[in-house]
N, C-alpha and C positions, 0 to 999 in steps of 0.2 A: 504494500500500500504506500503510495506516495505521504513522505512527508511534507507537512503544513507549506514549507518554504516553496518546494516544488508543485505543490498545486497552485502557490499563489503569481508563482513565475509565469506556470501555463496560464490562470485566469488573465492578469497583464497580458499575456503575448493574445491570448484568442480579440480580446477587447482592440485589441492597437490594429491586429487586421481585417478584426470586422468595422473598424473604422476608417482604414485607410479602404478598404473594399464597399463601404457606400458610398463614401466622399466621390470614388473613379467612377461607381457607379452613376449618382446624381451628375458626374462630369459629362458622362458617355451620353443620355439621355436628352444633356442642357446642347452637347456640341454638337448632338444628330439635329436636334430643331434650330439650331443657330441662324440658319438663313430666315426662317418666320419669325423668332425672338429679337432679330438684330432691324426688322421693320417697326418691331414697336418700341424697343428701349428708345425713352427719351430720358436718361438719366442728368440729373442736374448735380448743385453744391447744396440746393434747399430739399433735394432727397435727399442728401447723407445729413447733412444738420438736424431735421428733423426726427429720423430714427437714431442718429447719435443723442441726441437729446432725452429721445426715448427709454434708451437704453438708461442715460444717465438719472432720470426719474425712476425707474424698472431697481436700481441700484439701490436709491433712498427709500423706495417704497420697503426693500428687503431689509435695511436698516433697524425703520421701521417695525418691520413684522418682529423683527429678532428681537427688539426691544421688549416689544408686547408680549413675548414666549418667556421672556428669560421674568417676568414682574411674579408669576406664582411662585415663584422657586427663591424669593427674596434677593433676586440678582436683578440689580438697578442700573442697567448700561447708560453711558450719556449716547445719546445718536446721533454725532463725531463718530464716536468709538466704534456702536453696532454699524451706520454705515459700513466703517473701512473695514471691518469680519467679514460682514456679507459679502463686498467685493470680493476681499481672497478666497471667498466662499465659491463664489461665478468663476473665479477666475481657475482655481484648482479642480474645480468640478468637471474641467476639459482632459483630466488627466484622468488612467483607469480608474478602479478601484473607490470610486464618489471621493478622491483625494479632497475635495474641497470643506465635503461635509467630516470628515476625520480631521481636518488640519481645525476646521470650526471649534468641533468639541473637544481637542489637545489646547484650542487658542485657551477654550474659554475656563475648561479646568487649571491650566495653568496661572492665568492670570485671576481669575474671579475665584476660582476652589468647587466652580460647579461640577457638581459628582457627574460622570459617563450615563450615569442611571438616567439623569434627570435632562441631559441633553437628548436622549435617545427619546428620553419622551415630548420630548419641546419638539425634537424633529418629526415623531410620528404624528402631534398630535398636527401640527402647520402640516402635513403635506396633507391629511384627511381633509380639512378643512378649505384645502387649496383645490382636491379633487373636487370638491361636492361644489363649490363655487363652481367651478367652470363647468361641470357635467349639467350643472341645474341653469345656470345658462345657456348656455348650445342647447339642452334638450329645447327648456320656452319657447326657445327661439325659434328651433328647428319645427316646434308646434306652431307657432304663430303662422309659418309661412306654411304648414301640411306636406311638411320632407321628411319622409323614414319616421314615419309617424310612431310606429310600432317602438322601434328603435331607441327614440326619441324617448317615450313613455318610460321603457326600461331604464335609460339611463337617467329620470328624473325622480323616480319611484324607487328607485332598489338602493343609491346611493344617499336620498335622503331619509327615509328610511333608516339607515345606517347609522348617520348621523343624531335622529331623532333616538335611536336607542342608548348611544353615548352622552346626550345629553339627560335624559331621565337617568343612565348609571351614576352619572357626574352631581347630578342635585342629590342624591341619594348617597354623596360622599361623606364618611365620617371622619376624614383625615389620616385613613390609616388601610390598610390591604391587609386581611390575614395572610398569615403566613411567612410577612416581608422578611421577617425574622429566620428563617426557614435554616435548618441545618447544610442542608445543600445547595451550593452556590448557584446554580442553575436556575432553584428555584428560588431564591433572593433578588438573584438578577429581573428574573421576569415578573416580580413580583412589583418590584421596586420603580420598575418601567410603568406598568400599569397604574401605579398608583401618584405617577405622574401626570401620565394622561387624565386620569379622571379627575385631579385637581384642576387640569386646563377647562374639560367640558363643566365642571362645577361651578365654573366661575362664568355668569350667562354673559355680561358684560364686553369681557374679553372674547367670546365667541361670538358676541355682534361686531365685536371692532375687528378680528379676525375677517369676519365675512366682509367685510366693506372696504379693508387694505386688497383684501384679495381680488375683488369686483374692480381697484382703481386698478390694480396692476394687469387683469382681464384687458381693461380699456386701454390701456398708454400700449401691452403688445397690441392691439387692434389696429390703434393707429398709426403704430410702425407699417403694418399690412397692409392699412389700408395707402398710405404714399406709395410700399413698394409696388403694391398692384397699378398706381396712378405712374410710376417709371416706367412703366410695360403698356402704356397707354391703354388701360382696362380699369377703369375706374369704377370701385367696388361702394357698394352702401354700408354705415355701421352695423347694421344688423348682419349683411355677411363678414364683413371683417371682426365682430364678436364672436361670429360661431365660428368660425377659421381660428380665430384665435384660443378659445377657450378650450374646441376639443383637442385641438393638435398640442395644447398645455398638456393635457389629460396622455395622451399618445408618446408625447417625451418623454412623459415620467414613469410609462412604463418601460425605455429602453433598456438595456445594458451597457448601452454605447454611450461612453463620455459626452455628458451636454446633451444626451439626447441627440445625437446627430442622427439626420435619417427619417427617424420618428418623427418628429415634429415637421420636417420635409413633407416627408410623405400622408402626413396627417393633413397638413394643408390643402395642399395637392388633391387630396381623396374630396376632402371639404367641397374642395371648387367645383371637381366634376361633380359630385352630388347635387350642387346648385347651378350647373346649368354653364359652367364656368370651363375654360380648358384645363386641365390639368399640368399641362406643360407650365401652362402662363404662372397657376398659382403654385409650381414648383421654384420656377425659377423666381417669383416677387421675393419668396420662403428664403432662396437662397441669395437673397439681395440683402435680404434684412436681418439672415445669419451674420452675411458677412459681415458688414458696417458693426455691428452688435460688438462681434469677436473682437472685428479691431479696435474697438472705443475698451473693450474688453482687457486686452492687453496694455494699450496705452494706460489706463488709468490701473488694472488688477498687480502688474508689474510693479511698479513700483510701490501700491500696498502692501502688496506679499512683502515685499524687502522690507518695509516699516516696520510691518509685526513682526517677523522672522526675527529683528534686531531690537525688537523690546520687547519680546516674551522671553522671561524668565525659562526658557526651557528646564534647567536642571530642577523645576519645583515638579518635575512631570513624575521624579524619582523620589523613593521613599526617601534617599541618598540624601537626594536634593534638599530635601523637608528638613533632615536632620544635620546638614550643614547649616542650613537657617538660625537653628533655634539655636546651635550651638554658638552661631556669631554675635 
């Protein structure tokens, strides 16, 4: 049986080729249609300003959210700080392994002392809550206008639903999970996780400010989408660029590929032809407004990374660490 380090070798290497292997892909597809895409690109400096702009609201909004996650767990971030995490957060998250959201919960225990436990539940409980926002979106939506009607339903009904049961668990919380205590690390772990979460969904407040961060950040990728489709002279209305948006959110987040690449491509894509739209057109806006994204990405994630990297206490990550402290 492969040891830990050589499974994680192969995980890394499958990831980086099924990466570089959509990227050629989405190339091979964009350069077969090149002569019908290269009649409509009207690309400007007020297309990249815009969705760079976007990008950089998409940033603070995550800030934001991070702020809002880390208040039940009595960790009080300034949003300065959460801004520039989340950045490194985007920025790493292009790397195997969700490197973004592991460098997050290393930032954040090392500097704040917040327990692995209670990160793992900040992260679960924001990504449920980022699903059911954009599913219950796109579905409305996709209702309002009578597309994949059935579809539609499902994905409005089964997810919230989900949600509604996490939130009557969460009002029903007494501040404590049996067992947390549990002799077996496994079961402390997962104990401990949960009883995270439920403190999130208990608190009804912070699960309407949750839903309404998550609805702005819906909107600003919309309207990255919606300029990139006006680049490609195919000018979309908000309500398709909300459902393009939302579900292809939903689509990313189930990849395994770094950033979701791909997924969210091809979520868009799927989106457009479903509404009537070329598929080509809304791969390639997808991959207009990837890009711009990345690069505002790099430009500004770059040098965050170096920031925290050079003021996070790493050696408090170590018991070592802890006990050099107390001892100075």
């Amino acid at each position: 049986m492969a040891s830990p380090r050589v499974r994680r070798a192969l995980l890394i290497t499958l990831q980086w080729v099924l990466t570089v292997a959509v990227i050629g892909a989405m190339a091979l597809v964009l350069a077969s249609k090149w002569p019908q895409l290269h009649k409509l690109l009207s690309f400007s400096a007020g297309t990249v300003a815009i969705i760079a702009a976007g990008a950089l609201a998409l940033f603070f909004m995550n800030g934001v959210v991070l702020q809002a996650m880390a208040r039940p767990f009595d960790l009080h971030l300034p949003l300065p700080e959460a801004i520039v995490i989340a950045l490194v957060d985007a920025t790493l998250n292009y790397l195997p392994l969700k490197g973004g959201t592991i460098a997050t919960g290393a930032v954040l225990w090392s500097r704040y002392r917040l327990m692995p436990t209670k990160f793992a539940a900040m992260v679960t409980g924001a990504s449920v809550i980022n699903v059911w926002v954009c599913t219950t979106m796109g579905s409305v939506l996709l209702l309002t206008r009578g597309v994949a009607v059935a579809g539609a339903w499902v994905l409005l009904v089964v997810p919230t639903a989900g949600v509604a049961a996490l939130v009557v668990w969460g009002l029903r919380f007494d501040g404590h999970v049996a067992d947390t205590e549990h002799a077996h690390w496994f079961v402390r772990t997962v104990n401990r996780i949960l009883d995270g979460v439920r403190a999130i969904f208990s608190d009804l407040t912070l699960v309407l400010q949750l839903v309404f961060y998550n609805a702005i950040r819906v909107g600003i990728a919309a309207l990255q989408l919606k300029v990139a489709f006006g680049a490609l002279s195919t000018p979309i209305g908000w309500s398709t660029a909300l459902i393009m948006s939302s579900l292809a959110t939903v689509l990313g987040r189930m990849s395994i590929i770094p950033g979701g690449l791909g997924f969210r491509e091809g979520g868009v894509a799927g989106v457009a032809a479903l509404l009537g739209i070329s598929a080509t057109v809304g791969l390639a806006a997808s991959v207009i407004e990837r890009t711009i994204t990345v690069t505002f990405i790099a430009i500004c994630g770059i040098p965050a990374t170096l920031y925290v990297s050079k003021t996070t206490p790493w050696a408090r990550l170590t018991r070592s660490g802890d006990e050099e402290e107390s001892e100075a």
